[in-house]
Backbone as ProteinMPNN parsed JSONL, in Angstrom:
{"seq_chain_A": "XXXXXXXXXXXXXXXXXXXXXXXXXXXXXXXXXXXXXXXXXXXXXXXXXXXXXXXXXXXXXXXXXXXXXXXXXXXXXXXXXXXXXXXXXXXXXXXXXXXXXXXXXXXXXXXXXXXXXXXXXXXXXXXXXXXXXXXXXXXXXXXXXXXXXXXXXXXXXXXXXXXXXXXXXXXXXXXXXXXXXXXXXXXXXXXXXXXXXXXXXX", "coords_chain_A": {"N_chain_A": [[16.551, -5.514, 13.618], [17.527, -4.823, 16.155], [18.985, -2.802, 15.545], [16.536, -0.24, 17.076], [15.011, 1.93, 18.428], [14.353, 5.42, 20.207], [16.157, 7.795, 19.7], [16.368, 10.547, 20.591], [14.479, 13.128, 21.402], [12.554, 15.826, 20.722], [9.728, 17.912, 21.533], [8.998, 20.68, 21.437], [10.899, 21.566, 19.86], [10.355, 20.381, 17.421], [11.673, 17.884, 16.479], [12.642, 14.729, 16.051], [14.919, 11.89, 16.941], [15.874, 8.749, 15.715], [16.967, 5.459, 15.634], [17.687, 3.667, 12.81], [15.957, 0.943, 12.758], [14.027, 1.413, 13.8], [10.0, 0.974, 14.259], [7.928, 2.505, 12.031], [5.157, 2.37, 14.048], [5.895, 2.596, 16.271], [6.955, 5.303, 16.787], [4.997, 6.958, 15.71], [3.172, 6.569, 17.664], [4.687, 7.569, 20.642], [5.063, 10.052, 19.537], [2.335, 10.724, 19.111], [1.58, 11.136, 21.806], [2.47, 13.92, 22.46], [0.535, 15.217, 20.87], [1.675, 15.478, 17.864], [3.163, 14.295, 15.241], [4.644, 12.459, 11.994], [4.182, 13.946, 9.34], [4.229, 13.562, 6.584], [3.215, 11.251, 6.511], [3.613, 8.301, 6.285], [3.012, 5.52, 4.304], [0.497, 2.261, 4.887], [1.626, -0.583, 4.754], [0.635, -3.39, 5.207], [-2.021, -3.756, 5.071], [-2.52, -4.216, 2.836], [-0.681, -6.441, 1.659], [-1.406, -8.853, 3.639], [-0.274, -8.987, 5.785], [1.047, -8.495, 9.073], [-0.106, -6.044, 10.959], [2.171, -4.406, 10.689], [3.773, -1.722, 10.772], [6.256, -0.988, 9.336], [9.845, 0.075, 8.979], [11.293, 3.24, 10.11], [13.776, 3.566, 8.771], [13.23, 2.01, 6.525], [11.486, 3.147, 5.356], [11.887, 5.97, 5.21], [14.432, 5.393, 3.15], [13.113, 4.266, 0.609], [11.285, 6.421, 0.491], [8.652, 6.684, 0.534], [5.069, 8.099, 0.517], [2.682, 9.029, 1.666], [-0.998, 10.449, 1.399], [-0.957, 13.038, 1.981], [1.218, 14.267, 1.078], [1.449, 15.961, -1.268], [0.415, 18.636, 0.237], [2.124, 18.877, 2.298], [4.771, 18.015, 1.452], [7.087, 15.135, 0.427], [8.812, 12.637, 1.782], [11.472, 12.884, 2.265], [11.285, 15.561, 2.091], [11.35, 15.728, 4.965], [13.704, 14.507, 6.133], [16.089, 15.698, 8.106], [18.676, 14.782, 8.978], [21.119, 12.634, 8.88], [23.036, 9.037, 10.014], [24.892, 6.726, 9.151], [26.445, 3.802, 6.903], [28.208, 3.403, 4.57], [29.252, 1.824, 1.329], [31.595, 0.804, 1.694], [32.252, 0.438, 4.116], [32.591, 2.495, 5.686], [31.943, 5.028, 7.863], [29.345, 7.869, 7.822], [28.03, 10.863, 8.284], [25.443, 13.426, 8.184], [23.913, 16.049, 7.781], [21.581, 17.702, 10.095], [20.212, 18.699, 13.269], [18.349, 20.441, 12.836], [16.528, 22.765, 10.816], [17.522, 24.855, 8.975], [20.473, 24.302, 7.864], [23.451, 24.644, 6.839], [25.679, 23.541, 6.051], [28.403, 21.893, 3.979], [26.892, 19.304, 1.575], [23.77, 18.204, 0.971], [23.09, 15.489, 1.74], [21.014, 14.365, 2.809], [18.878, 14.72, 1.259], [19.691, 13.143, -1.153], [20.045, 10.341, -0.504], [17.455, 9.768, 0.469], [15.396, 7.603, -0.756], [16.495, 6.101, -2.422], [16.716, 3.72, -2.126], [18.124, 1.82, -0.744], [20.487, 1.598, -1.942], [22.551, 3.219, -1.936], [23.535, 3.257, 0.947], [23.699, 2.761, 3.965], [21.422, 3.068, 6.429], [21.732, 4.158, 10.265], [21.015, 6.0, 11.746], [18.225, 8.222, 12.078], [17.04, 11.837, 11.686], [14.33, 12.937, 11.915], [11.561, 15.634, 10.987], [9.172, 16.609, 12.751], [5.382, 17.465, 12.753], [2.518, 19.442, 14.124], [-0.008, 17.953, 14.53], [-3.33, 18.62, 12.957], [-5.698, 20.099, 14.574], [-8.803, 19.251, 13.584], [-10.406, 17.039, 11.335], [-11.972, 16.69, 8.424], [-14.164, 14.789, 6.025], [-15.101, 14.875, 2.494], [-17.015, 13.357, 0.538], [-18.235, 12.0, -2.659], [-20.602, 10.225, -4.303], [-20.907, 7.715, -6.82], [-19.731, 9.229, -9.325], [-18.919, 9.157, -12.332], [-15.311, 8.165, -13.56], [-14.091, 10.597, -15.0], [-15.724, 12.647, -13.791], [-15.124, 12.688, -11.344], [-11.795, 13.278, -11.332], [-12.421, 15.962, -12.534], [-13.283, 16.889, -9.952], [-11.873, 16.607, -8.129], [-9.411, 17.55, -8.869], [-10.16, 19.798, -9.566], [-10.828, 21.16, -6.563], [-8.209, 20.259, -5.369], [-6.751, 22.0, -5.95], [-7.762, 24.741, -5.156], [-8.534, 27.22, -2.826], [-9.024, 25.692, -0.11], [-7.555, 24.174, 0.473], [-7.24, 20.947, 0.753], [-6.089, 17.882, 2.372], [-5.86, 15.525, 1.028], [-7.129, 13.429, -1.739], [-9.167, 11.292, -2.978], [-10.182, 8.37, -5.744], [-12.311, 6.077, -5.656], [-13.159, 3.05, -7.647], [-16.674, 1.44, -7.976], [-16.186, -1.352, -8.559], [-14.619, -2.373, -7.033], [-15.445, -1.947, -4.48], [-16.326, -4.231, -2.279], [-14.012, -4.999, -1.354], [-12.585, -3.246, 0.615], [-13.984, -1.959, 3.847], [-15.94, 0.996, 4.454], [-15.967, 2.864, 6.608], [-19.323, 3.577, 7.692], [-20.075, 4.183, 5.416], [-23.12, 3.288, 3.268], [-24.032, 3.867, 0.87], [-24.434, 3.162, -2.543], [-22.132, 2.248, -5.554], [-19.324, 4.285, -6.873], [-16.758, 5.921, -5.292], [-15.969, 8.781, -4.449], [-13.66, 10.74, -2.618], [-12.381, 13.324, -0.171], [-10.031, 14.829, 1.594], [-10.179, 17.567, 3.932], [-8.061, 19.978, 6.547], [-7.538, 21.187, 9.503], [-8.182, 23.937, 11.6], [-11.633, 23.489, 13.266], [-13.204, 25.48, 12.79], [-12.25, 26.289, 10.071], [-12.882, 23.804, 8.718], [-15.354, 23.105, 8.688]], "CA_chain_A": [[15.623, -5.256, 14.721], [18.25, -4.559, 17.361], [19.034, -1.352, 15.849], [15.786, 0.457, 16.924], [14.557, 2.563, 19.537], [14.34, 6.928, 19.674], [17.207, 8.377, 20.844], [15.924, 12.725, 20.88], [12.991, 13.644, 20.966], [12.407, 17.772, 22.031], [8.437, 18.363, 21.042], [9.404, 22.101, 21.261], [12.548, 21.616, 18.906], [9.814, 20.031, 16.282], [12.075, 17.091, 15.559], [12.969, 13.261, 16.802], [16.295, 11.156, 16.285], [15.53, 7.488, 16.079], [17.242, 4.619, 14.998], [16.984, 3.574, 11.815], [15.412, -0.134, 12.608], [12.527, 1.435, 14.763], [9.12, 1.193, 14.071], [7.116, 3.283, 12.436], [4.132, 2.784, 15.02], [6.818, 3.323, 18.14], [7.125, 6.598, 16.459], [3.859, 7.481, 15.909], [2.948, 6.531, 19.493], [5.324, 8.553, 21.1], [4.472, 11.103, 18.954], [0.867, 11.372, 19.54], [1.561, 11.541, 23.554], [2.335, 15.297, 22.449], [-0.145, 15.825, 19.746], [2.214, 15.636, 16.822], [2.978, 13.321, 13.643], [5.224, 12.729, 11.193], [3.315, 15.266, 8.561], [4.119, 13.035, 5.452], [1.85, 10.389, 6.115], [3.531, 6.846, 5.639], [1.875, 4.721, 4.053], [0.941, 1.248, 5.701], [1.285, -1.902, 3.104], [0.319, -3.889, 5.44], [-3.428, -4.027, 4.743], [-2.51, -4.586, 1.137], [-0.358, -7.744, 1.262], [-2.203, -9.463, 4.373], [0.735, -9.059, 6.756], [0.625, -8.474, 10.355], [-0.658, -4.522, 11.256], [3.305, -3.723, 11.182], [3.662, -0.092, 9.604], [7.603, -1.15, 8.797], [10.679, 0.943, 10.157], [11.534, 4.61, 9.821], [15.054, 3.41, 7.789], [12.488, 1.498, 5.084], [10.007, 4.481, 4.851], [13.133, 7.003, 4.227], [15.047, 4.897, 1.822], [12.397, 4.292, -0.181], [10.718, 7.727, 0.051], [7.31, 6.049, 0.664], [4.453, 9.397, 1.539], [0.987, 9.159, 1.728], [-1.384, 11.464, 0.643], [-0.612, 14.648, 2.412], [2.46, 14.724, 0.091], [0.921, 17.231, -2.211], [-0.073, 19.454, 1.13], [3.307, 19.017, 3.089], [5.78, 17.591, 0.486], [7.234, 13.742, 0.291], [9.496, 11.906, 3.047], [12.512, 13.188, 1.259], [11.525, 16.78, 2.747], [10.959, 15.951, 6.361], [14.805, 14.529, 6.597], [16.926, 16.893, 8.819], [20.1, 14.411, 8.597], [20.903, 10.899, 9.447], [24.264, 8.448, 10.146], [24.902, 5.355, 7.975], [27.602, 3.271, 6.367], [28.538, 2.903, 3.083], [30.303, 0.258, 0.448], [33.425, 0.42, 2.367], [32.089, 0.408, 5.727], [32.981, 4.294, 6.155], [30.341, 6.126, 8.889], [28.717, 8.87, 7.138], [26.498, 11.554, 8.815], [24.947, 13.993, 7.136], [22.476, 17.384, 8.364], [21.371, 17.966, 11.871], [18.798, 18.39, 13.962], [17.626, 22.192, 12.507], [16.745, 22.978, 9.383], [18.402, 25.753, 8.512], [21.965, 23.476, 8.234], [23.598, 24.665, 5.118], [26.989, 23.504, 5.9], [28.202, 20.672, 3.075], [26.019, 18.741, 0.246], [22.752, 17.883, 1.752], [23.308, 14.326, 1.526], [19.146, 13.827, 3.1], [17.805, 14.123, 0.137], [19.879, 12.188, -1.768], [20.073, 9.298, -0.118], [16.479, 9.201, 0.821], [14.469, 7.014, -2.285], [17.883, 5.672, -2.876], [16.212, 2.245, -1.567], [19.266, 1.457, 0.218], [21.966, 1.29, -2.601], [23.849, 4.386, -1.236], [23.703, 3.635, 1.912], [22.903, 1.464, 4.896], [21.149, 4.052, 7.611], [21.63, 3.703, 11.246], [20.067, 7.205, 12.514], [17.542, 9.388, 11.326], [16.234, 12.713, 12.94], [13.081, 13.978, 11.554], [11.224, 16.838, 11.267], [7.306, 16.213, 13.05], [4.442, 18.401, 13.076], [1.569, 19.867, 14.992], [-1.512, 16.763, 14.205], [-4.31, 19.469, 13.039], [-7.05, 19.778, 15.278], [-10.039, 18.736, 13.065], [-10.61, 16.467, 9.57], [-13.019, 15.976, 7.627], [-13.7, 14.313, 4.624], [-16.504, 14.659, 1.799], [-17.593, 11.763, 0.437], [-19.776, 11.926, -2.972], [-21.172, 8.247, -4.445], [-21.41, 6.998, -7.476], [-19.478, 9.903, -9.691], [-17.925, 8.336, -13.047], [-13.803, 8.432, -13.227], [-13.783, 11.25, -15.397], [-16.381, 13.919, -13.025], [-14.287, 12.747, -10.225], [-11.017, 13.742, -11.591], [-12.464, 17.063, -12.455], [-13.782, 17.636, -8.939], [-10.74, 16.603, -7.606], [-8.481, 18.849, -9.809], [-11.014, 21.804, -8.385], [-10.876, 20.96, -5.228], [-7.012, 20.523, -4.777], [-6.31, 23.576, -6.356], [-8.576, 25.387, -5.003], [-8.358, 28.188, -1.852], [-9.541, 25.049, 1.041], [-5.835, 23.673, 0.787], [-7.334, 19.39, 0.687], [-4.728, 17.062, 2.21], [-5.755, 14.064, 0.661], [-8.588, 13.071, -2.227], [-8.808, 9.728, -3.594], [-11.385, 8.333, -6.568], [-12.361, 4.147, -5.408], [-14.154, 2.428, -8.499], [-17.657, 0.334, -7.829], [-16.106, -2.706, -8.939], [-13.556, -2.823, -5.554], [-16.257, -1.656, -3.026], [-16.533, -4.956, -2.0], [-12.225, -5.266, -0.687], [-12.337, -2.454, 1.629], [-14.94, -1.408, 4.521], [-15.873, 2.423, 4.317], [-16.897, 3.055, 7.891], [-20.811, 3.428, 7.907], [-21.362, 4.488, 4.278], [-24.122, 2.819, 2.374], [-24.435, 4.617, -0.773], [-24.067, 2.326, -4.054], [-21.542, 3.47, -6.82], [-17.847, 4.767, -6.905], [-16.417, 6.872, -3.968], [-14.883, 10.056, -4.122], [-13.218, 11.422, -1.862], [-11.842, 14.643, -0.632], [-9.875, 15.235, 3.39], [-9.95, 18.485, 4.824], [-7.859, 19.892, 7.83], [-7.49, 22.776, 10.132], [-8.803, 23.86, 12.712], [-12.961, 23.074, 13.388], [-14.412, 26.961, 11.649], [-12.035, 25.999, 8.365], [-13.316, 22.441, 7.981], [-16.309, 23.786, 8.544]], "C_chain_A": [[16.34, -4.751, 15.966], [18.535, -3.331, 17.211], [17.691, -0.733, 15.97], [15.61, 0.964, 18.227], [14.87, 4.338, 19.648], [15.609, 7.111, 21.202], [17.432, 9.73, 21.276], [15.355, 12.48, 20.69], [12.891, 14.883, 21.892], [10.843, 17.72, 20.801], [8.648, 19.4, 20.552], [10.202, 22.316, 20.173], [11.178, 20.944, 17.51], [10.719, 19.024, 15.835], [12.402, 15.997, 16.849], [13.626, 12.577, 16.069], [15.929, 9.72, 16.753], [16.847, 6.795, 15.107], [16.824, 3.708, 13.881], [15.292, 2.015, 11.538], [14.173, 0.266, 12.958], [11.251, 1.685, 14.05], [8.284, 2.058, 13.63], [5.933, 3.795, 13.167], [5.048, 2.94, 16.177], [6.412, 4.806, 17.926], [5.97, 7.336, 16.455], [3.18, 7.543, 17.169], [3.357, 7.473, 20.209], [5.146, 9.953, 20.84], [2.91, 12.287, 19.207], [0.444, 12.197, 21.069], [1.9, 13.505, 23.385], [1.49, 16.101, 21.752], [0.954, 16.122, 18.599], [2.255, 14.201, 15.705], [3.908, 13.477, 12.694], [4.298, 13.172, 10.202], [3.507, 14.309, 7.041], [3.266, 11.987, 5.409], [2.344, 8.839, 5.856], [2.925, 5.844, 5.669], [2.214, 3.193, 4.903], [0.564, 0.101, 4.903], [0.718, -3.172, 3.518], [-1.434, -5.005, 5.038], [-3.233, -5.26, 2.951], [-1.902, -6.329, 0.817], [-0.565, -8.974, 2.742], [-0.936, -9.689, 5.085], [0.111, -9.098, 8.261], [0.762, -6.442, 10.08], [1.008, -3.723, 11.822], [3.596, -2.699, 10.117], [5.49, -0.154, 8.776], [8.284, -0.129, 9.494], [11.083, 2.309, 9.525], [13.215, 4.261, 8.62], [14.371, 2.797, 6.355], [11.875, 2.266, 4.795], [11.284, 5.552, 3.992], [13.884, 6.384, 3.103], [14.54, 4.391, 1.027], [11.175, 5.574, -0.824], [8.851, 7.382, 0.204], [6.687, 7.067, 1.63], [3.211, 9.185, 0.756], [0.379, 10.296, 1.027], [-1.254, 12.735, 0.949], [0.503, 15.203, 1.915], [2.305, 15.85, -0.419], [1.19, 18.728, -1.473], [1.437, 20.128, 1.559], [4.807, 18.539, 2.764], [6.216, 16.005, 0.836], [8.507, 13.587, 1.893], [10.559, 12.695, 2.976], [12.678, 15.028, 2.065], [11.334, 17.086, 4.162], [12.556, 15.234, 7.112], [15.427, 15.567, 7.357], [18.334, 16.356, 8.826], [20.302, 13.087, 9.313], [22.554, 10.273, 9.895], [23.89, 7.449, 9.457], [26.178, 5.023, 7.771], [27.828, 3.013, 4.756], [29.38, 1.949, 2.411], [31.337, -0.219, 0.992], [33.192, 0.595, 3.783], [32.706, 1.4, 6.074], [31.713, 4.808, 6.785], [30.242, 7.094, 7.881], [27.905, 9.517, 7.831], [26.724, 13.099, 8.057], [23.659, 15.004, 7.87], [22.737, 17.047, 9.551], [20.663, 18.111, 12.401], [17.787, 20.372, 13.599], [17.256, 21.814, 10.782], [17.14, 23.82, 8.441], [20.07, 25.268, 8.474], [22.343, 23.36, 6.903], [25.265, 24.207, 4.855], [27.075, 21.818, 4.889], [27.136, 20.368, 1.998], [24.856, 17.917, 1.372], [22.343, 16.619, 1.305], [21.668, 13.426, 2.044], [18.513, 13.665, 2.141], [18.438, 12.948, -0.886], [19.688, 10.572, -1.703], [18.688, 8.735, 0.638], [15.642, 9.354, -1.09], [15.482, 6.35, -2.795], [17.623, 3.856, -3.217], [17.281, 1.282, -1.253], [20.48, 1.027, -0.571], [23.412, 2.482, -2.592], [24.368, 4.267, -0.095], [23.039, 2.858, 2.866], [22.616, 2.271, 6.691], [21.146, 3.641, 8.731], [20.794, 4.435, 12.082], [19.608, 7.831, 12.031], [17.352, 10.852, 12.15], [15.349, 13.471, 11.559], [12.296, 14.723, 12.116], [9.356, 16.35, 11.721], [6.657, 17.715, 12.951], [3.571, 18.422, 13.752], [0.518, 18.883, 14.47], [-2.635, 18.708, 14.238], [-5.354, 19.472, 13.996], [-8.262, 18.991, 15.039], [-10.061, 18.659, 11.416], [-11.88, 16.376, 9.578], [-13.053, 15.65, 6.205], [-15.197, 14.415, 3.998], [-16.395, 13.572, 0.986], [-18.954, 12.186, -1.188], [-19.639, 10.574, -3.506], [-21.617, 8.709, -6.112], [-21.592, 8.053, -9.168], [-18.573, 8.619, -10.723], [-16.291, 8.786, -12.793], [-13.572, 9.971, -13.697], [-14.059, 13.169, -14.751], [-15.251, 13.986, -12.144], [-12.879, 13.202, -10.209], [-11.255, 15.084, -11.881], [-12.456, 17.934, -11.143], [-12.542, 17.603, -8.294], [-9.677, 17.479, -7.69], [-8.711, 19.962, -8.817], [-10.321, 21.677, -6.978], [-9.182, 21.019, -4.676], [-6.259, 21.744, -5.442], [-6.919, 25.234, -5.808], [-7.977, 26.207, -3.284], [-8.824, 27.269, -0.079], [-8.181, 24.062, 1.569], [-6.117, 22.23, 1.148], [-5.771, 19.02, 1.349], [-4.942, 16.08, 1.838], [-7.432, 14.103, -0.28], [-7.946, 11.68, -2.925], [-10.425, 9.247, -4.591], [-11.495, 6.743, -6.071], [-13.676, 3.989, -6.596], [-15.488, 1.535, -7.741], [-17.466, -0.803, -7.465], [-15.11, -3.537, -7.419], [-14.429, -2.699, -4.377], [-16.182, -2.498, -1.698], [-15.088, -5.516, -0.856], [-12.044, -4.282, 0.389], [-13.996, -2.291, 2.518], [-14.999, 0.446, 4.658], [-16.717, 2.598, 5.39], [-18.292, 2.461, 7.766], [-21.384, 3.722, 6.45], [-22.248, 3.253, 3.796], [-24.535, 3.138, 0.979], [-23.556, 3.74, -1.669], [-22.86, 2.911, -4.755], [-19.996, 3.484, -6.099], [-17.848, 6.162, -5.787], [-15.238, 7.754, -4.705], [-14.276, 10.82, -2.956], [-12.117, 12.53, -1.14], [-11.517, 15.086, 0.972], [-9.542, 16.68, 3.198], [-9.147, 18.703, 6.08], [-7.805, 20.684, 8.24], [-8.213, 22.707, 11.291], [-10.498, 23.785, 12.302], [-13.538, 24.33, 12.182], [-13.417, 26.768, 10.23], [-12.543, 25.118, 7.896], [-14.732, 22.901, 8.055], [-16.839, 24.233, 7.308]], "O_chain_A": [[15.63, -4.235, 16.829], [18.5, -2.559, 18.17], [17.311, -0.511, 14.82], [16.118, 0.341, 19.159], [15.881, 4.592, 18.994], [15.835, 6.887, 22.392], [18.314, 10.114, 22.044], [15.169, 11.604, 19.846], [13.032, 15.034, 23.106], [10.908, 17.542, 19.584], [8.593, 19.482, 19.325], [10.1, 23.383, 19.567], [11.515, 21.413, 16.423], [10.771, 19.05, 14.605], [12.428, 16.206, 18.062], [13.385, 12.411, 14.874], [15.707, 9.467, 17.938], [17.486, 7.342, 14.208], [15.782, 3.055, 13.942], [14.305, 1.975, 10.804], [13.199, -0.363, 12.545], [11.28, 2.584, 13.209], [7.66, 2.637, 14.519], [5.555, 4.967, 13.171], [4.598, 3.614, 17.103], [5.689, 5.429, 18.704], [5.893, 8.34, 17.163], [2.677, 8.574, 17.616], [2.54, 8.335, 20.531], [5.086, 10.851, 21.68], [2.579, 13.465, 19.348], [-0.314, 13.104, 21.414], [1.496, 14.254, 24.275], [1.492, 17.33, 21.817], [1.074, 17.338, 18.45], [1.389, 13.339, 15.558], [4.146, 14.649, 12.403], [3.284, 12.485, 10.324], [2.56, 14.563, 6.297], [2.594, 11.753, 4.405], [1.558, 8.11, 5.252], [2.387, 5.27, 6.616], [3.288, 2.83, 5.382], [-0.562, -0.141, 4.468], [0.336, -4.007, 2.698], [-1.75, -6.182, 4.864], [-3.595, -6.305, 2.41], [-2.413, -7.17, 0.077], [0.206, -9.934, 2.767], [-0.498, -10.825, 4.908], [-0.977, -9.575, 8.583], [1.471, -5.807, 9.3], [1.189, -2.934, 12.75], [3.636, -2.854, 8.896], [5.808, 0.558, 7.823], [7.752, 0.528, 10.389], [11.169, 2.34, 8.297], [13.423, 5.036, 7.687], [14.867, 3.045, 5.256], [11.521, 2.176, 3.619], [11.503, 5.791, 2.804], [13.897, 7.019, 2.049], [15.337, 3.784, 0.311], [10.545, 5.685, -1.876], [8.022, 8.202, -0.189], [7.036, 7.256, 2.795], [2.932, 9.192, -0.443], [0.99, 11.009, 0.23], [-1.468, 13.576, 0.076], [0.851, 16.359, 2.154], [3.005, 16.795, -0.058], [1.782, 19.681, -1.979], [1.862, 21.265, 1.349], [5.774, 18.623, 3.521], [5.493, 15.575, 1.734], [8.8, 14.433, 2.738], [10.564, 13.438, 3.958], [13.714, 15.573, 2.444], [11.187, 18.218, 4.625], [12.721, 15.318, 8.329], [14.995, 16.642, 6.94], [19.248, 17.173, 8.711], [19.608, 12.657, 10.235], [23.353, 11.181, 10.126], [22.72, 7.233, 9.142], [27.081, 5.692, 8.272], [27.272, 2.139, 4.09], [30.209, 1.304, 3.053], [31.889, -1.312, 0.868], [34.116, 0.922, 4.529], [33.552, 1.193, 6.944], [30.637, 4.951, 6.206], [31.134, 7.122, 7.034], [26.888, 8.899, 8.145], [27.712, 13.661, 7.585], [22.643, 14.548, 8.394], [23.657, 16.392, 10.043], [19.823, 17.311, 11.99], [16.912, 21.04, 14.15], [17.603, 20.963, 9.964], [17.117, 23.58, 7.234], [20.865, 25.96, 9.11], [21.971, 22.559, 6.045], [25.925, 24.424, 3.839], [26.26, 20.898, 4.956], [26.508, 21.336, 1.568], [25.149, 17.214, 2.339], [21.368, 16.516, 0.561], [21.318, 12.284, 1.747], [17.701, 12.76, 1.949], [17.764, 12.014, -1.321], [19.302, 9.805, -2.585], [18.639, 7.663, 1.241], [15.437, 10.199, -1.961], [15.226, 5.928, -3.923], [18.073, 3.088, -4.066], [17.234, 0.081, -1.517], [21.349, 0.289, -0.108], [24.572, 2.529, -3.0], [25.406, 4.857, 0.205], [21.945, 2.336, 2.654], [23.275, 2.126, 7.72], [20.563, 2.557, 8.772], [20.03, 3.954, 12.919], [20.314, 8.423, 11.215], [17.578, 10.818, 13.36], [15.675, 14.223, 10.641], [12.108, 14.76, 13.332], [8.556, 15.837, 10.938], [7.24, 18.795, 13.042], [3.449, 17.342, 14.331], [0.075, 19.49, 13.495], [-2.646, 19.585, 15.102], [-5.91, 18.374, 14.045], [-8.766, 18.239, 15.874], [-9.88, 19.523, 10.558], [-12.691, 16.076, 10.455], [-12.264, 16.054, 5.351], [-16.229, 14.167, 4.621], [-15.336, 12.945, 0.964], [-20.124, 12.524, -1.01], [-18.687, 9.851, -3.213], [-22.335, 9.629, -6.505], [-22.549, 8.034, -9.941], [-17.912, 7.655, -10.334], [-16.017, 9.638, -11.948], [-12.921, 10.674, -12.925], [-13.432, 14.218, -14.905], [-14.503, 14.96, -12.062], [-12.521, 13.586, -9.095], [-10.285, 15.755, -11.528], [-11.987, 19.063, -10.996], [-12.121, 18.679, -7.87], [-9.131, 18.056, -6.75], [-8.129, 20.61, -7.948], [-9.282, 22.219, -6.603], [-8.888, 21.716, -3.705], [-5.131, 22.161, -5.174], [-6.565, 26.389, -6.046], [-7.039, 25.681, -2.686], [-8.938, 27.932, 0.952], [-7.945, 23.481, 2.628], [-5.281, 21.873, 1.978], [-4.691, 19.541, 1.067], [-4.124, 15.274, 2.28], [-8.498, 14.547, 0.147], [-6.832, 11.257, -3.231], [-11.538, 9.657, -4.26], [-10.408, 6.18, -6.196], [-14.773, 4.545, -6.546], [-15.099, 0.881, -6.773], [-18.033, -1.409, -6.556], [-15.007, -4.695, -7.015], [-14.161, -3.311, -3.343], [-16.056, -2.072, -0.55], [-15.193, -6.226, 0.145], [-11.167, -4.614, 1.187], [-15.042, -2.483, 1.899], [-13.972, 1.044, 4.979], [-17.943, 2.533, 5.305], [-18.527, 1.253, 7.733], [-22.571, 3.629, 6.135], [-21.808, 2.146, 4.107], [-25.325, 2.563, 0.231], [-22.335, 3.603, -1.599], [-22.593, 4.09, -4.521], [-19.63, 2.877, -5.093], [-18.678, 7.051, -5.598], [-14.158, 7.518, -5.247], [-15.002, 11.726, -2.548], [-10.981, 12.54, -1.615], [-12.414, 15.598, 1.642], [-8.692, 17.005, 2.37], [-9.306, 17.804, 6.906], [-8.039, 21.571, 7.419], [-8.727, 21.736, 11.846], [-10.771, 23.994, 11.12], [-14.089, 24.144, 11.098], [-13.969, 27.177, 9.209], [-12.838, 25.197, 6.703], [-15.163, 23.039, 6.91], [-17.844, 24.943, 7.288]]}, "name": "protein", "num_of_chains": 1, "seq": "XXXXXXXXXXXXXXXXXXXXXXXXXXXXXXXXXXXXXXXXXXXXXXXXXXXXXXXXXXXXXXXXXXXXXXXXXXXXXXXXXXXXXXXXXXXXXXXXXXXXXXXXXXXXXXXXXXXXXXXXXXXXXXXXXXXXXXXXXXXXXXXXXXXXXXXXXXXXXXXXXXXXXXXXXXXXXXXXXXXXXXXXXXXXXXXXXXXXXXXXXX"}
């Protein structure tokens, strides 16, 4: 916990150097104050194993590779590295990339060592790559589609010329474990996010 806190951040430059302990909601915070986002999406496990609403730290998200659903859209954790510092088995520093992404000097030691889940390597600094937060989502929503339609539509749909960042199929039988805003409609949820600006989601 002591190692955390952002130590770059250029909006303009598209990237931010944090320490590995820090938060991923610091990050996102900070983030938003410009309209941006880390673009992979990490996921938050919180919900799932009745923790406290803590999203975990940018050194556990990268060394485990852990990316939400916009993976597909904008690729996994793994491709939003730019280069980090760390220690290894023998307590030797290690750094690795830089704050561009065009940085072809050496073995691009970011990807490796991110999903590694910390047996390469014990990270102290990251600098990742953020993006522009789209202007406007939306999401369609149909009810009460068996597993097998919904995997078709889905298929369509993320293959398709509207470029989806995120669909997800929820069975009947779970309805009951999550709240879905305001819907009301009976049955199994499909669902299907849109992004872009307002006349694409549109």
């Amino acid at each position: 916990s002591n190692i955390s806190g952002i130590i770059e951040y250029k909006p303009e430059e598209l990237y931010i150097t944090v320490k590995a302990g820090t938060p991923i909601k610091t990050v996102q915070d900070e983030l938003k104050k410009n309209n941006q986002h880390i673009a992979f999406e990490p996921i938050n496990f919180s919900e799932i194993f009745k923790k406290d609403l803590n999203e975990g730290t940018v050194g556990g998200t990268l060394s485990c590779n852990f990316s939400g659903s916009r993976r597909f859209r904008v690729g996994s954790a793994r491709d939003h590295i730019l280069g980090f510092k760390g220690y290894n088995g023998m307590g030797e520093k290690i750094k690795s990339g830089g704050i561009v992404v065009k940085n072809v000097t050496g073995y691009d030691l970011s990807k490796l060592i991110t999903g590694s889940f910390g047996t390469l390597m014990t990270l102290s600094e990251i600098t990742l790559k953020v993006l522009p937060i789209e202007p406007d989502t939306k999401t369609i929503i149909i009810s009460s589609l068996p597993l097998e339609h919904s995997m078709g539509i889905m298929g369509s749909a993320l293959s398709s010329s509207n470029d989806p960042s995120g669909a997800i199929y929820y069975p009947n039988n779970l309805r009951d474990s999550f709240v879905f805003n305001d819907l009301t409609h009976p049955g199994s949820i499909t669902g299907i996010r849109v992004e872009g600006t307002k006349i694409s989601t549109e």
